[in-house]
N, C-alpha and C positions, 0 to 999 in steps of 0.2 A: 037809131039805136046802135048800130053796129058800129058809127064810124065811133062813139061813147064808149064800147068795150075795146075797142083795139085805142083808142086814149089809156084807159086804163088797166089795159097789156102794159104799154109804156111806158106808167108810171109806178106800177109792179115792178118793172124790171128796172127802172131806176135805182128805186126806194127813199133816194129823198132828193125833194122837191123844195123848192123855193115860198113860199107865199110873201103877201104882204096886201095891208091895203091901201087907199088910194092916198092917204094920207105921207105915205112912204114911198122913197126912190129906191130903195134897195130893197129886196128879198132875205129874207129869214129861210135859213136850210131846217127842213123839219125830217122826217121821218115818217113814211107812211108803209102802211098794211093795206094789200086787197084780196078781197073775200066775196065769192060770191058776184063779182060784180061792181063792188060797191069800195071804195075805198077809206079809211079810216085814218085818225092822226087824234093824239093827244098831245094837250099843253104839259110841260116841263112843271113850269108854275101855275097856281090858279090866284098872279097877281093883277092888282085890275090894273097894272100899264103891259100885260101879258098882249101875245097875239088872239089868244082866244076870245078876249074882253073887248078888243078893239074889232074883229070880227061881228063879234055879238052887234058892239055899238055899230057900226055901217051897215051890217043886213049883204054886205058884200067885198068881193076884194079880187086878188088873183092868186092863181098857183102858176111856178113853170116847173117846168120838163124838160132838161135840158135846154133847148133855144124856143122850145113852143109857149104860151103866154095863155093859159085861160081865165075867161072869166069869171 
């Protein structure tokens, strides 16, 4: 759990992070909020070739962090 909050020290202090999913080579820069612990991100569009859509559809993807890469 701890080494989970000091990830997400790090992506606080970023503020925006990359995702993407498996389906893609490049990273989408997003913008995120953390609160609590827990970190937060809303889609720009709610179009369905959006990242949130394509997330939905795979159940999984990645975010990085400057050079860090999570699952």
């Amino acid at each position: 759990m701890k080494d989970n909050i000091k990830d997400i020290e790090e992506i606080d202090k970023a503020e925006i992070v990359g995702i993407r999913t498996s389906d893609f080579d490049d990273f989408l820069d997003i913008w995120v909020v953390t609160f609590d612990g827990r970190m937060f991100a809303r889609s720009w569009s709610r179009l369905k070739d959006s990242w949130f859509f394509a997330f939905k559809e795979k159940g999984r993807g990645f975010l990085k962090c400057r050079e860090k890469v999570y699952e």
